[in-house]
N, CA, C and O atoms as CSV, one atom per row, in Angstrom:
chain,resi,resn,atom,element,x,y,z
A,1,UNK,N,N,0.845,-1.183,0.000
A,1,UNK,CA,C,0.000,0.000,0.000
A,1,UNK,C,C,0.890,1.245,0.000
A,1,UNK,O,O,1.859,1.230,0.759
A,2,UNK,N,N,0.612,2.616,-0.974
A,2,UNK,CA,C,1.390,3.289,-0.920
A,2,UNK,C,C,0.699,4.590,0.092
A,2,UNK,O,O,-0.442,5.003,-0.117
A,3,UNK,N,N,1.135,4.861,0.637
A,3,UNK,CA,C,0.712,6.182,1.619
A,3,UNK,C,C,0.362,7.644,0.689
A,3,UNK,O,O,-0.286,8.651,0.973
A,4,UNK,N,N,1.008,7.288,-0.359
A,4,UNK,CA,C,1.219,9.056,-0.976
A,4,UNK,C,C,-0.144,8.912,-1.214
A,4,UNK,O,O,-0.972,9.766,-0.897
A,5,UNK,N,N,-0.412,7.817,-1.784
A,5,UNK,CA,C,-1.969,8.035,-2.421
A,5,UNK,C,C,-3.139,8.724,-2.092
A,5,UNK,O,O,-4.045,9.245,-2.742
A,6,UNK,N,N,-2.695,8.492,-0.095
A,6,UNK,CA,C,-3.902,9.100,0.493
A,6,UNK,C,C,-4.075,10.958,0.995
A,6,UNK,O,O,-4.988,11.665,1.421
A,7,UNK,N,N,-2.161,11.201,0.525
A,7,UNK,CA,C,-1.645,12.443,0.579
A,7,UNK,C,C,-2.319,13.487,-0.603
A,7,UNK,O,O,-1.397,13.839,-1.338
A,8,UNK,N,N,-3.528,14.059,-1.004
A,8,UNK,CA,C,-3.518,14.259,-2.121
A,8,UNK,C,C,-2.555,16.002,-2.249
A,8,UNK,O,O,-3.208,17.039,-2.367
A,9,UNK,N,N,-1.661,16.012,-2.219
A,9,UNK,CA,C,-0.660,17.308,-2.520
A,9,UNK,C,C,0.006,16.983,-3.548
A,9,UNK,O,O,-0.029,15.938,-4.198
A,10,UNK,N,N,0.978,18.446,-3.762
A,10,UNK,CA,C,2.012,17.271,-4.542
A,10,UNK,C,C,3.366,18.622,-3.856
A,10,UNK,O,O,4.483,18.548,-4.369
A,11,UNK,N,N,3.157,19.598,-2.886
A,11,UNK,CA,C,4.180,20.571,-1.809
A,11,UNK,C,C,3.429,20.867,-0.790
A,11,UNK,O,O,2.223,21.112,-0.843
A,12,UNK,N,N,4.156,20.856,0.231
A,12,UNK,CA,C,3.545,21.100,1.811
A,12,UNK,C,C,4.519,22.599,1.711
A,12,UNK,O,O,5.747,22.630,1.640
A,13,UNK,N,N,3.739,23.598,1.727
A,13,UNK,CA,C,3.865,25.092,2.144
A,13,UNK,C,C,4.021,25.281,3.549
A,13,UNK,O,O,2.968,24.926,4.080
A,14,UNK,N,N,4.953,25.728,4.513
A,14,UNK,CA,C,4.605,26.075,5.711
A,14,UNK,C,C,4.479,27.355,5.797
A,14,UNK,O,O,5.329,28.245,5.826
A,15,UNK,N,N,3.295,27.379,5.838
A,15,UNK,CA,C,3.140,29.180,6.201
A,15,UNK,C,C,1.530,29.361,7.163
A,15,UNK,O,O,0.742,28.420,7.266
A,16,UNK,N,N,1.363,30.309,7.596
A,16,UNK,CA,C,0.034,30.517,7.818
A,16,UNK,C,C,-1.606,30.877,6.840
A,16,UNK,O,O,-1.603,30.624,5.635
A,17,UNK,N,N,-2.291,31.187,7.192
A,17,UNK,CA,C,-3.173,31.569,6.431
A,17,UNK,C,C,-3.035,33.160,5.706
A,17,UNK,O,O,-3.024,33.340,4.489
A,18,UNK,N,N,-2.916,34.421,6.904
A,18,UNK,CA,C,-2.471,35.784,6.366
A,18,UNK,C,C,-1.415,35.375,5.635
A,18,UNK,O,O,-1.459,36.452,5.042
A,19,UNK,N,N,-0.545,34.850,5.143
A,19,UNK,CA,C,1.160,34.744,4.195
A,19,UNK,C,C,1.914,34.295,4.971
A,19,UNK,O,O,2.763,33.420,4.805
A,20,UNK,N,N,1.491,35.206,6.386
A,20,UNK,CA,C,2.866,35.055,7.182
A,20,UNK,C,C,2.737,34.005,8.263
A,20,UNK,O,O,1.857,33.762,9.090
A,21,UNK,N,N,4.225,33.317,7.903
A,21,UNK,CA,C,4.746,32.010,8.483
A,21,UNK,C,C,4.514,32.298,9.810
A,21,UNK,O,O,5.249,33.175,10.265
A,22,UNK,N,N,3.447,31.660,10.809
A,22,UNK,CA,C,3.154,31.384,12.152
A,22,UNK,C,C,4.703,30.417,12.748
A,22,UNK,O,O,5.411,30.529,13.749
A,23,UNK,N,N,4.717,29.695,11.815
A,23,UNK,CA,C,5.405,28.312,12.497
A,23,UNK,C,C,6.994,28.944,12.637
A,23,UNK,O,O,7.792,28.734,13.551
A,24,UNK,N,N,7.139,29.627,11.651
A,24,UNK,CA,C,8.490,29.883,11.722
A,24,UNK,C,C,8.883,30.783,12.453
A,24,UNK,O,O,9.849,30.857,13.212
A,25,UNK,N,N,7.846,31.684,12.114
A,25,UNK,CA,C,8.070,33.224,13.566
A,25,UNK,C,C,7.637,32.326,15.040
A,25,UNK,O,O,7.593,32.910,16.122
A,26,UNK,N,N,7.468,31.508,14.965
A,26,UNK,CA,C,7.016,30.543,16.372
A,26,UNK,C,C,8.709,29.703,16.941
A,26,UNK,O,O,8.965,29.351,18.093
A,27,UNK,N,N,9.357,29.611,16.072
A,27,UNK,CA,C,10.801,29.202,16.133
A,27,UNK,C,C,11.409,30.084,17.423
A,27,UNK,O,O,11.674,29.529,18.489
A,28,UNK,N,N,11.561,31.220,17.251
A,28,UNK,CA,C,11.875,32.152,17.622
A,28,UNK,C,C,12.050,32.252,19.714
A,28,UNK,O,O,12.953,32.271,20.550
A,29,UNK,N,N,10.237,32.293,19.662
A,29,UNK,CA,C,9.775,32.050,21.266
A,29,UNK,C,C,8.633,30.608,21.579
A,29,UNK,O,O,7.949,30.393,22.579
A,30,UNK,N,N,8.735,29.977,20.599
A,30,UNK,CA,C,7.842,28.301,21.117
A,30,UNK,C,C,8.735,27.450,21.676
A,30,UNK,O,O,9.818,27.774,21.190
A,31,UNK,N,N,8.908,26.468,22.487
A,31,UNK,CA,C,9.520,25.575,22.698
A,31,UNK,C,C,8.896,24.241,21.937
A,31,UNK,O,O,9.705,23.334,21.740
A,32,UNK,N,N,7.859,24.085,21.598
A,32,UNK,CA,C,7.972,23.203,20.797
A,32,UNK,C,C,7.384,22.964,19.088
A,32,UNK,O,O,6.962,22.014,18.428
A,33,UNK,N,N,7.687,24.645,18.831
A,33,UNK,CA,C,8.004,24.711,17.376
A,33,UNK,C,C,8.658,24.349,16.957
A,33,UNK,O,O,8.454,24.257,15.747
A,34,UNK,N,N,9.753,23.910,17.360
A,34,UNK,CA,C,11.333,23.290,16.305
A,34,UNK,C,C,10.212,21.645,16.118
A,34,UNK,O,O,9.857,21.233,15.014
A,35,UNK,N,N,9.920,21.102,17.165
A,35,UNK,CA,C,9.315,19.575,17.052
A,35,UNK,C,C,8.564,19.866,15.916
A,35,UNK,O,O,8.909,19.619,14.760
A,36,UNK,N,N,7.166,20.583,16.400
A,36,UNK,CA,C,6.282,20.606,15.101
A,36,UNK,C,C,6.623,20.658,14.083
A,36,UNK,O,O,6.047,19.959,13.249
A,37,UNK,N,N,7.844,21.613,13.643
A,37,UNK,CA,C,8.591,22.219,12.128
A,37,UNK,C,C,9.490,20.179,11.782
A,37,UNK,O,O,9.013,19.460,10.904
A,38,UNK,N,N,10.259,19.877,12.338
A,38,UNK,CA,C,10.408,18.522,12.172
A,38,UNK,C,C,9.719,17.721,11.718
A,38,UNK,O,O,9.972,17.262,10.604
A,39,UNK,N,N,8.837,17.384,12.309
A,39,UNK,CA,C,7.350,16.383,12.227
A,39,UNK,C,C,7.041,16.559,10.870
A,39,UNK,O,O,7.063,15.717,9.972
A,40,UNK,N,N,6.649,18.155,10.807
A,40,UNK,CA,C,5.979,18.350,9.545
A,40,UNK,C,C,6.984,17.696,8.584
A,40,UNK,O,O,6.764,16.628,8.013
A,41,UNK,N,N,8.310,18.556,8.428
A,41,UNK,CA,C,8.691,17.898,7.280
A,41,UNK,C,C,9.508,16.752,7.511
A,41,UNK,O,O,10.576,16.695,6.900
A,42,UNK,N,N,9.233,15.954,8.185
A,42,UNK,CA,C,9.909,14.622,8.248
A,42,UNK,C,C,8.945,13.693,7.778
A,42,UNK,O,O,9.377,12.600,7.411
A,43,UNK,N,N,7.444,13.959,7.700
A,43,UNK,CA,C,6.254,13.329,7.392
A,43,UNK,C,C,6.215,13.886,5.655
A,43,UNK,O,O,6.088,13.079,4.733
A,44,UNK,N,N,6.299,14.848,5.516
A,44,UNK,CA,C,6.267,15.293,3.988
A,44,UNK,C,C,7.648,14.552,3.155
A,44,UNK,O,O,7.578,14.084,2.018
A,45,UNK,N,N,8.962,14.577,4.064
A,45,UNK,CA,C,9.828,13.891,3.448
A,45,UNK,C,C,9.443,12.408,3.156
A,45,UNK,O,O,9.461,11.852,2.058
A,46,UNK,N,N,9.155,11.976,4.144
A,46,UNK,CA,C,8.971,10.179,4.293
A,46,UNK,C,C,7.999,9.791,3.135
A,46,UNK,O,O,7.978,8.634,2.715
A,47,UNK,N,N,6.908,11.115,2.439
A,47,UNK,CA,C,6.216,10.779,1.253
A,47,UNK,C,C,6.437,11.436,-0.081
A,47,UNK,O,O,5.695,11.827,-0.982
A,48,UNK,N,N,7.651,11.412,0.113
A,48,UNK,CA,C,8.802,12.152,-1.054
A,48,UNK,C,C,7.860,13.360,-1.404
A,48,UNK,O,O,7.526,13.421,-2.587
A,49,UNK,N,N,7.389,14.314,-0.572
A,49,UNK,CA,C,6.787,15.794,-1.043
A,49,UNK,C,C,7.302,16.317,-0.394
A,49,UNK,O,O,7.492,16.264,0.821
A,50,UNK,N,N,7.820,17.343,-1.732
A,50,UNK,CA,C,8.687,18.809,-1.505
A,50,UNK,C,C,7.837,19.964,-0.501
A,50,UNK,O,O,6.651,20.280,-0.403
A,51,UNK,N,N,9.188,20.431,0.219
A,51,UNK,CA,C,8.883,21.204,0.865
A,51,UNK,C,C,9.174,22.479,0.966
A,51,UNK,O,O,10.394,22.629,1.021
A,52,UNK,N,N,8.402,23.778,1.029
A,52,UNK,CA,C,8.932,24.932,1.122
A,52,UNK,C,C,8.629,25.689,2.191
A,52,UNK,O,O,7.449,25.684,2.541
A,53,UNK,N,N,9.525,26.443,2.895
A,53,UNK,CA,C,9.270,27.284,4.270
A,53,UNK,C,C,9.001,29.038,3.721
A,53,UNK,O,O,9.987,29.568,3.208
A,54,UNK,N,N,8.270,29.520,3.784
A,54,UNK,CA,C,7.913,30.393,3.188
A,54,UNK,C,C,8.426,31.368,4.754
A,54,UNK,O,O,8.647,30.865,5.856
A,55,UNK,N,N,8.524,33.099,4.326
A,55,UNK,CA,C,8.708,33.722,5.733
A,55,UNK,C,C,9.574,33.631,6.520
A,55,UNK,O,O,9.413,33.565,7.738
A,56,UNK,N,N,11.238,33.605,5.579
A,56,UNK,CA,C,12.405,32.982,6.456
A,56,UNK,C,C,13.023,34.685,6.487
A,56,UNK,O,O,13.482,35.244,5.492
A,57,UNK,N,N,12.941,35.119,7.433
A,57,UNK,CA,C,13.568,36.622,7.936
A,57,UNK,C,C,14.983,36.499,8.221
A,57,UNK,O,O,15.840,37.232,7.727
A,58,UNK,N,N,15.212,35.514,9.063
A,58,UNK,CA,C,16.825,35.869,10.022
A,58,UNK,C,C,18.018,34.295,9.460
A,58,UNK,O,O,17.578,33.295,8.894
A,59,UNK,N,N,19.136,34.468,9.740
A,59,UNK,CA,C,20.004,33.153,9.128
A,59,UNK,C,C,19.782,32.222,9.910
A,59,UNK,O,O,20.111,31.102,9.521
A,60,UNK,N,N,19.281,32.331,10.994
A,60,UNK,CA,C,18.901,31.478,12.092
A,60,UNK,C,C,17.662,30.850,11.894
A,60,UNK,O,O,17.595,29.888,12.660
A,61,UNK,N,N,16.723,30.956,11.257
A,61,UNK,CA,C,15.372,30.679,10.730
A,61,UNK,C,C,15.922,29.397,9.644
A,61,UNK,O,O,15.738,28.180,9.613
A,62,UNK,N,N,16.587,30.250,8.906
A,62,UNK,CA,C,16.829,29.572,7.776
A,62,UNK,C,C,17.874,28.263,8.108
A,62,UNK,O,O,17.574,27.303,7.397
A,63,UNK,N,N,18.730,28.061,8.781
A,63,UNK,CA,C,19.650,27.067,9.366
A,63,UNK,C,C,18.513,26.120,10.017
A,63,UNK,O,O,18.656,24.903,9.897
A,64,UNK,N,N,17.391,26.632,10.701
A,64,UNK,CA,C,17.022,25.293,11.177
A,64,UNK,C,C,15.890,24.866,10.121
A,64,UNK,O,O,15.514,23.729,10.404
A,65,UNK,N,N,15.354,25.276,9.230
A,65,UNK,CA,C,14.756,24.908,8.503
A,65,UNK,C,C,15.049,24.304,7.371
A,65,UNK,O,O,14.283,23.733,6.595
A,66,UNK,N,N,16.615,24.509,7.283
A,66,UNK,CA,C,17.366,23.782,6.062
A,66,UNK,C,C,18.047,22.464,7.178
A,66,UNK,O,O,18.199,21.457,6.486
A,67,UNK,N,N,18.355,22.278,8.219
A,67,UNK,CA,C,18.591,21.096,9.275
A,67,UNK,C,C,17.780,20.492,9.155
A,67,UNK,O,O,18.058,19.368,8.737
A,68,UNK,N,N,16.513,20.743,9.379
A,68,UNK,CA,C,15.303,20.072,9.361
A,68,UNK,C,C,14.440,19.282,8.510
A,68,UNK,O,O,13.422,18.617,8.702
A,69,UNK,N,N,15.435,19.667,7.132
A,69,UNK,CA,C,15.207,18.988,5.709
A,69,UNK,C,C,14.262,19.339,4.562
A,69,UNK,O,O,13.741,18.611,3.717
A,70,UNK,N,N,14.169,20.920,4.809
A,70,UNK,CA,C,13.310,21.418,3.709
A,70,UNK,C,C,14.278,21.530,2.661
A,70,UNK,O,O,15.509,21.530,2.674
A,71,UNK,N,N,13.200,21.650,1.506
A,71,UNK,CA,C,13.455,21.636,0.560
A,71,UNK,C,C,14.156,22.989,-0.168
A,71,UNK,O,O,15.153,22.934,-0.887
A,72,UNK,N,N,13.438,24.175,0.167
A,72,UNK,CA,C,12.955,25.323,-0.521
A,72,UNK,C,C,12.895,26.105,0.303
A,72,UNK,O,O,12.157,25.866,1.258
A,73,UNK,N,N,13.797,27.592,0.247
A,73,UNK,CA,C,13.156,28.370,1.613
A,73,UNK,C,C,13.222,29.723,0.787
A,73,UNK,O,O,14.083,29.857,-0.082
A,74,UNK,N,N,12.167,30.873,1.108
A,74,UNK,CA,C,11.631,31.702,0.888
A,74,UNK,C,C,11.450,33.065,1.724
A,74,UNK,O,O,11.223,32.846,2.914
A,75,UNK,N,N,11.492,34.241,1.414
A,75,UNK,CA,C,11.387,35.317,2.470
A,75,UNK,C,C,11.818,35.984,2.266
A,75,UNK,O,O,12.317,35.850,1.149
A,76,UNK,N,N,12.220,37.669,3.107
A,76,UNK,CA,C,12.940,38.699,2.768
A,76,UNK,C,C,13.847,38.625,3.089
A,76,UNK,O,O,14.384,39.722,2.930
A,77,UNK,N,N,14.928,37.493,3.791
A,77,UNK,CA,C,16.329,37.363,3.970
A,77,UNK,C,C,16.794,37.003,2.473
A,77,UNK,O,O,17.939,37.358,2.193
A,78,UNK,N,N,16.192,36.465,1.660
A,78,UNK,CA,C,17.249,36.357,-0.107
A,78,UNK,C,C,16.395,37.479,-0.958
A,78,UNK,O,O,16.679,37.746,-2.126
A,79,UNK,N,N,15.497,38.001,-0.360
A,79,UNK,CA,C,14.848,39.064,-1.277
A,79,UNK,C,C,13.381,39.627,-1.282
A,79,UNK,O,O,12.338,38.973,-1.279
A,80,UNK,N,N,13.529,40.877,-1.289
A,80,UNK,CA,C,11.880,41.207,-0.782
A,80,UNK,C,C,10.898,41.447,-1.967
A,80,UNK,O,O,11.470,42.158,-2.793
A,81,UNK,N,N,9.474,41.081,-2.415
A,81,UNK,CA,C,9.281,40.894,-3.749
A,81,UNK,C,C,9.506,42.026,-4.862
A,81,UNK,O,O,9.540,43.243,-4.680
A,82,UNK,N,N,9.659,41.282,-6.120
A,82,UNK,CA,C,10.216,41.307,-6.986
A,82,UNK,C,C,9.677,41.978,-8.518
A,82,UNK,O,O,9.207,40.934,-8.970
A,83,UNK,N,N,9.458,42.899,-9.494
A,83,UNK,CA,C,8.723,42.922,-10.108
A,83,UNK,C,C,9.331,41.925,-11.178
A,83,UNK,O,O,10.443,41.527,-10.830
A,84,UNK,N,N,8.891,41.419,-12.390
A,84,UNK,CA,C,9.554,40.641,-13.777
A,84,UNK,C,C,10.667,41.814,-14.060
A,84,UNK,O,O,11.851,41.570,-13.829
A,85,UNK,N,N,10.278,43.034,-14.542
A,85,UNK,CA,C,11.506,43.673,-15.110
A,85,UNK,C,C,12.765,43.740,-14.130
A,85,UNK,O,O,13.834,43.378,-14.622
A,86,UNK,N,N,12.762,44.236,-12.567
A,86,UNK,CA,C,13.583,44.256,-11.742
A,86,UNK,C,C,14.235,42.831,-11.714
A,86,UNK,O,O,15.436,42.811,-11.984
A,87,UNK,N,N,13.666,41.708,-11.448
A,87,UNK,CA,C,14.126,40.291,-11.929
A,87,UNK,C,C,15.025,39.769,-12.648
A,87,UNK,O,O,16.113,39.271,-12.358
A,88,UNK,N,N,14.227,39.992,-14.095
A,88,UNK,CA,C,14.952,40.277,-14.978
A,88,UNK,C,C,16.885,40.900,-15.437
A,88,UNK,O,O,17.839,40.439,-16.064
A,89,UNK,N,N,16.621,41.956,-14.778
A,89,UNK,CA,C,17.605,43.165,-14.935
A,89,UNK,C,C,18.279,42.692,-13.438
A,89,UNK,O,O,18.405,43.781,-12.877
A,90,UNK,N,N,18.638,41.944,-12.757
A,90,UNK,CA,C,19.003,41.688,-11.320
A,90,UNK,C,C,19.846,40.188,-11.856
A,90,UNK,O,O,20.777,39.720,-11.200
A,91,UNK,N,N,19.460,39.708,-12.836
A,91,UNK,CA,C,19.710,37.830,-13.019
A,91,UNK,C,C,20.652,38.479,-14.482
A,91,UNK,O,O,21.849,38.214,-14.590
A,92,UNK,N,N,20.055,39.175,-15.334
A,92,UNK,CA,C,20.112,38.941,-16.820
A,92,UNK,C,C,20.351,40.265,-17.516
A,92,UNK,O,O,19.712,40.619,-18.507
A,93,UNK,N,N,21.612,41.203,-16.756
A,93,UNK,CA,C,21.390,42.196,-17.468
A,93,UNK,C,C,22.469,42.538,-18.694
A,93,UNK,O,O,22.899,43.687,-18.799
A,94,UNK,N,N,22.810,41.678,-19.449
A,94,UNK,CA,C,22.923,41.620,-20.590
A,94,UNK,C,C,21.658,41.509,-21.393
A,94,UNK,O,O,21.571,42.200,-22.408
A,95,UNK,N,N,20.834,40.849,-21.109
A,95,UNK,CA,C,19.311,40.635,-21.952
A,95,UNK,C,C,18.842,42.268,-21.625
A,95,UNK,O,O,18.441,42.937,-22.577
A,96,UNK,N,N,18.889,42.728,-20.596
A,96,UNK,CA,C,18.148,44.662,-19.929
A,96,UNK,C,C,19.169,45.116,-21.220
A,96,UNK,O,O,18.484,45.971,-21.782
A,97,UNK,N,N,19.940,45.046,-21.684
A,97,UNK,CA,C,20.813,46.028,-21.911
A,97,UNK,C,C,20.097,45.755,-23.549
A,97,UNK,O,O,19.493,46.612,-24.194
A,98,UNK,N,N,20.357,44.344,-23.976
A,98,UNK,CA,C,20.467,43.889,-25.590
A,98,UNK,C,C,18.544,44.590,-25.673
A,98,UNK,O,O,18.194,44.929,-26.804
A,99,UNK,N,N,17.630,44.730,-24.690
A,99,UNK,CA,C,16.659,45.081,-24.989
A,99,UNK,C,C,15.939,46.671,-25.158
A,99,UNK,O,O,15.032,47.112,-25.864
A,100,UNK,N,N,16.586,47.090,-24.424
A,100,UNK,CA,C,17.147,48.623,-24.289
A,100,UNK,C,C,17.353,48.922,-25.728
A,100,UNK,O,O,16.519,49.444,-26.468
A,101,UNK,N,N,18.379,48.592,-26.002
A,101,UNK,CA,C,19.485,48.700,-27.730
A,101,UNK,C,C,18.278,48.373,-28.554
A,101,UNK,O,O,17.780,49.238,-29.275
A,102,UNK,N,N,17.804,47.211,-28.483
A,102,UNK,CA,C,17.098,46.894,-29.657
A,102,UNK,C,C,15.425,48.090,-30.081
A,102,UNK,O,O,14.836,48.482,-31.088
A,103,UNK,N,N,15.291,48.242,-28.446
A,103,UNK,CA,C,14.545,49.742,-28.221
A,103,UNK,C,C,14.377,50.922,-28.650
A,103,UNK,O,O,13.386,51.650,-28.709
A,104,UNK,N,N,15.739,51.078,-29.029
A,104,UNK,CA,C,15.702,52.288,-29.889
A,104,UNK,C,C,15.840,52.936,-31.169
A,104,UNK,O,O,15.658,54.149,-31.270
């Protein structure tokens, strides 16, 4: 019998309902948020679904949530959102530049 089957996901998000990550800002002052944050993704691992921690602020957030075996981590510690052109021009600015040129 396979377990995933009864999993119907196919990524476990940790975040709250408003956006913002309860569980992770719970790291901080819970004592047994680190367990819960485990559990969760030790249960999402064990059914090979990816995981992402959404709401990672401090390097300390992010260390135990990458210990803990997520997959994917997210937040304003690698970047606060983003428009496509800023994106763009931040990754690829030879393409900003060749598009510019071709612009005029």
């Amino acid at each position: 019998m396979r377990l995933r089957q009864y999993w119907h996901t196919t990524c476990v998000r940790i975040r709250s309902h408003e956006g913002r990550s309860a569980l992770i800002i719970a790291l901080d002052n819970e004592a047994n948020a680190g367990k819960v944050l485990q559990a969760t993704i030790a249960l999402a691992n064990a059914l090979d679904i990816p995981v992402t921690a959404e709401g990672i602020e401090t390097d300390e957030q992010a260390a135990i949530v990458r210990l803990s075996g997520c997959d994917e981590l997210q937040g304003y510690l690698f970047s606060r959102p983003l428009t496509a052109e800023k994106l763009t021009a931040s990754y690829f600015p030879a393409r900003q530049s060749d598009v510019t040129v071709a612009a005029s």
